[in-house]
NUZA-99874 format. One record per atom (N, C-alpha, C): x, z, y; residue in one letter; atom name. Coordinates in steps of 0.1 Angstrom, whole numbers, plus 2048, in hexadecimal, padded with zeros to 3 digits. Layout:
N
pt east=X; up=Z; north=Y; r=A; a=CA
...
END
This chain:
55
pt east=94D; up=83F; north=A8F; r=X; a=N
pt east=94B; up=831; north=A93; r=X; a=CA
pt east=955; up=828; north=A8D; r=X; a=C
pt east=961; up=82D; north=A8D; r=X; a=N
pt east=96A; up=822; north=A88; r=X; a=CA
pt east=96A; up=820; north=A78; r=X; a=C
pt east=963; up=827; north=A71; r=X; a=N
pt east=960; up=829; north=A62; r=X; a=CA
pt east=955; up=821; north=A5F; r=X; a=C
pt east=94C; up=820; north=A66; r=X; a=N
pt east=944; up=813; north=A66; r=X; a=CA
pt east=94B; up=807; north=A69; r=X; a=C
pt east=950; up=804; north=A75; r=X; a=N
pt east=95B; up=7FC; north=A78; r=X; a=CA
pt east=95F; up=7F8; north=A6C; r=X; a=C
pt east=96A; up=7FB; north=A68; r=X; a=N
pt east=96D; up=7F8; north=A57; r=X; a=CA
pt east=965; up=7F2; north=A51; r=X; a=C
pt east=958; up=7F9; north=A4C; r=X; a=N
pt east=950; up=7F7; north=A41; r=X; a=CA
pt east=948; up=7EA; north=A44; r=X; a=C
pt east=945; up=7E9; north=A4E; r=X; a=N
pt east=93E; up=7D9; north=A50; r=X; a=CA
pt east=94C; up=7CE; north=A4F; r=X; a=C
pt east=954; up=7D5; north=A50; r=X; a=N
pt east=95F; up=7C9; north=A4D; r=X; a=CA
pt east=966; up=7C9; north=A41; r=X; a=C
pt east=95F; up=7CE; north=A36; r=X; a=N
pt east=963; up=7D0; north=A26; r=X; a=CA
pt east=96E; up=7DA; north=A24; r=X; a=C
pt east=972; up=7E7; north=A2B; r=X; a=N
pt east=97F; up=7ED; north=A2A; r=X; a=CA
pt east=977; up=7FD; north=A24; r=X; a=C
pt east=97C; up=803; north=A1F; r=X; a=N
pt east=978; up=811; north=A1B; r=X; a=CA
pt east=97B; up=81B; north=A23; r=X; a=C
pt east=97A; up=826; north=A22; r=X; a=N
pt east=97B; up=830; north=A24; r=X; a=CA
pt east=987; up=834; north=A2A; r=X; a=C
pt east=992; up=830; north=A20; r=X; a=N
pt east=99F; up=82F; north=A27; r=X; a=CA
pt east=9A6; up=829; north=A30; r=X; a=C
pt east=99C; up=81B; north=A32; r=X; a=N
pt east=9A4; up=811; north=A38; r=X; a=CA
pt east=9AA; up=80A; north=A2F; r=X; a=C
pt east=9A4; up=808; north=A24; r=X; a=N
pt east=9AA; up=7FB; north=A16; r=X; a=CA
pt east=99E; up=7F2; north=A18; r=X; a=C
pt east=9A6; up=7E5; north=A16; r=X; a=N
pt east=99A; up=7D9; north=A13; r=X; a=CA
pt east=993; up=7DF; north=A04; r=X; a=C
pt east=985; up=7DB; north=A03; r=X; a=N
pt east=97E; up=7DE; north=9F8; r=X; a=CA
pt east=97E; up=7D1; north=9F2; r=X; a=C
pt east=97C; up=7D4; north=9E1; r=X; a=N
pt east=984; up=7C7; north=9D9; r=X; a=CA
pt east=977; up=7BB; north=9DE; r=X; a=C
pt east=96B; up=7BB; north=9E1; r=X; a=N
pt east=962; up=7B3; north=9E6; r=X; a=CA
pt east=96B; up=7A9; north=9F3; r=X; a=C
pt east=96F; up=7B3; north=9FC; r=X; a=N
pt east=977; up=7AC; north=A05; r=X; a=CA
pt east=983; up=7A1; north=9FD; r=X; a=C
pt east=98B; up=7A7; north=9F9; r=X; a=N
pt east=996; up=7A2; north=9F3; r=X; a=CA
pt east=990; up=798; north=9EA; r=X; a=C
pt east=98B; up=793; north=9E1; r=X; a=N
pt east=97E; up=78B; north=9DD; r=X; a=CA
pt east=97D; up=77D; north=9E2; r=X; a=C
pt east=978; up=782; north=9F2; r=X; a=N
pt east=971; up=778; north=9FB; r=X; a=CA
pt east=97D; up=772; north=A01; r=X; a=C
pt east=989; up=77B; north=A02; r=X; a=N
pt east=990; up=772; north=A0D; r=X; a=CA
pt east=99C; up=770; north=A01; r=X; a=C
pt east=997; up=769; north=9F1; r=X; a=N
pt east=9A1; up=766; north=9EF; r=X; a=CA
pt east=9AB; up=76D; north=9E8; r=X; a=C
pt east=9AE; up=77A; north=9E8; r=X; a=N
pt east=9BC; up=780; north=9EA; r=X; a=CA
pt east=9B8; up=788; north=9DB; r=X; a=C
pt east=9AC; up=78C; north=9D4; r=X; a=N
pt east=9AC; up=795; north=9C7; r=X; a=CA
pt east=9B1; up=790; north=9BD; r=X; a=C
pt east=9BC; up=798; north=9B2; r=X; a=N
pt east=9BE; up=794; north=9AA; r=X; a=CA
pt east=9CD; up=790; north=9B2; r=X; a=C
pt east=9D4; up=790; north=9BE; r=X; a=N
pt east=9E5; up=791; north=9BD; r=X; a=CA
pt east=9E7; up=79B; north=9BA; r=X; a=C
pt east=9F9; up=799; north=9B9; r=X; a=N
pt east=9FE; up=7A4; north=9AF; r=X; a=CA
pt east=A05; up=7A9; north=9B9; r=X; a=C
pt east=A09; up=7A4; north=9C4; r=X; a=N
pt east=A10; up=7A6; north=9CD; r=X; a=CA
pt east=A07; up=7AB; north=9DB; r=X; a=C
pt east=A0B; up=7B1; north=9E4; r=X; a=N
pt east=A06; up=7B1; north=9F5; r=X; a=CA
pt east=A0A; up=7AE; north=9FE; r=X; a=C
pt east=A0E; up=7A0; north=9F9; r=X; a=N
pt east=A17; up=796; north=A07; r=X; a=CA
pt east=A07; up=793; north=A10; r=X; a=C
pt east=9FC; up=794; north=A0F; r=X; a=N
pt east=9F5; up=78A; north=A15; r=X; a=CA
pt east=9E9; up=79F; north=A1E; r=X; a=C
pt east=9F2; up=7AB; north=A1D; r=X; a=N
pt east=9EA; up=7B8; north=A25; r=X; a=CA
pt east=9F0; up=7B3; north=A36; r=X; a=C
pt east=9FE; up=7AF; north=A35; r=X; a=N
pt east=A04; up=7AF; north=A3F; r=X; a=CA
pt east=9F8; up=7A5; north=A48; r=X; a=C
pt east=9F3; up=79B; north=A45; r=X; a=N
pt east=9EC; up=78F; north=A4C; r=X; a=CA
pt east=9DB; up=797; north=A4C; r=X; a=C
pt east=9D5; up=79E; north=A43; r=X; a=N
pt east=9CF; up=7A3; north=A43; r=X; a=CA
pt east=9C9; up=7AF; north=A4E; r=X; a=C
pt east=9CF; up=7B8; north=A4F; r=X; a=N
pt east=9D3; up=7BF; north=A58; r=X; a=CA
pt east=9D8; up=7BB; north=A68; r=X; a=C
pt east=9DD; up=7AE; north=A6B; r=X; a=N
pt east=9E1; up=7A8; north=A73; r=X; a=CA
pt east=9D0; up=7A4; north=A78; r=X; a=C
pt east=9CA; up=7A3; north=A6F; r=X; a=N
pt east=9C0; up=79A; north=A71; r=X; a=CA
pt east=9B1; up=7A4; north=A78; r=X; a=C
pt east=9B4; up=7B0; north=A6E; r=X; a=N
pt east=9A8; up=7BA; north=A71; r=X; a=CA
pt east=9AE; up=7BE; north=A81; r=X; a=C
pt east=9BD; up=7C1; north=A85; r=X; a=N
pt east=9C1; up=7C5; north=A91; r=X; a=CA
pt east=9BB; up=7BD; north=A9D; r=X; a=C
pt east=9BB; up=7B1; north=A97; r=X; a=N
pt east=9B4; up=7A4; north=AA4; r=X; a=CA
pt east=9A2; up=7A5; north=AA5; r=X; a=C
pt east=99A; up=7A7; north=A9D; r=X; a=N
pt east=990; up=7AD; north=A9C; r=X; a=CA
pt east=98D; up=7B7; north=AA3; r=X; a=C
pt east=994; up=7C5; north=AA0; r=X; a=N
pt east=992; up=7CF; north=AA9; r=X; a=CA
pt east=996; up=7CE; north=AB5; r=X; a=C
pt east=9A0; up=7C9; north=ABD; r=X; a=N
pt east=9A0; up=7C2; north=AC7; r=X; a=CA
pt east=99A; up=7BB; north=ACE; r=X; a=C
pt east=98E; up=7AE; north=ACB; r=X; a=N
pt east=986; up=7A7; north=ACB; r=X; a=CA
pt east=97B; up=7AC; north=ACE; r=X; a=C
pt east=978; up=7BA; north=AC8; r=X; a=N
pt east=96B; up=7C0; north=ACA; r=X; a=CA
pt east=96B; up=7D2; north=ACD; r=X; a=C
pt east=979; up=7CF; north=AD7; r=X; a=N
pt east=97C; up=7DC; north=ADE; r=X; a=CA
pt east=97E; up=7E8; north=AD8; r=X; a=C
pt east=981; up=7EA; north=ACC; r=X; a=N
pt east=986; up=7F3; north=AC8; r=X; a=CA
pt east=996; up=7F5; north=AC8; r=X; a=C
pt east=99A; up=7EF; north=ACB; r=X; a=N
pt east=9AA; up=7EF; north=AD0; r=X; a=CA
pt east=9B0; up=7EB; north=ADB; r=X; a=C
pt east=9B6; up=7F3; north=AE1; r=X; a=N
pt east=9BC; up=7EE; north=AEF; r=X; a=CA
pt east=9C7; up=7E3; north=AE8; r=X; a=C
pt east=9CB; up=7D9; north=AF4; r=X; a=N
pt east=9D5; up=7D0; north=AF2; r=X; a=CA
pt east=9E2; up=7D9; north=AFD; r=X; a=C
END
């Protein structure tokens, strides 16, 4: 279940943004990964939001 989870939210298999995601929000094409930390911050509030994560 949580592998779908992911996938409707552009992430793969591992739990990496897919470049489609990275794309849309902006972020393909840095050279750097100042902007996983906000990222990740962001999928955490999501999963939270829709009970997949206890607070």
């Amino acid at each position: 279940m949580l592998n779908e989870y992911y996938a409707v939210r552009g992430w793969d298999e591992n739990r990496v943004p897919r470049n489609e995601t990275l794309k849309r929000l902006g972020l393909l094409g840095e050279k750097d990964y100042r902007y996983f930390p906000q990222i990740y911050l962001l999928l955490m509030q999501a999963m939270m939001l829709d009970g997949l994560l206890e607070t």
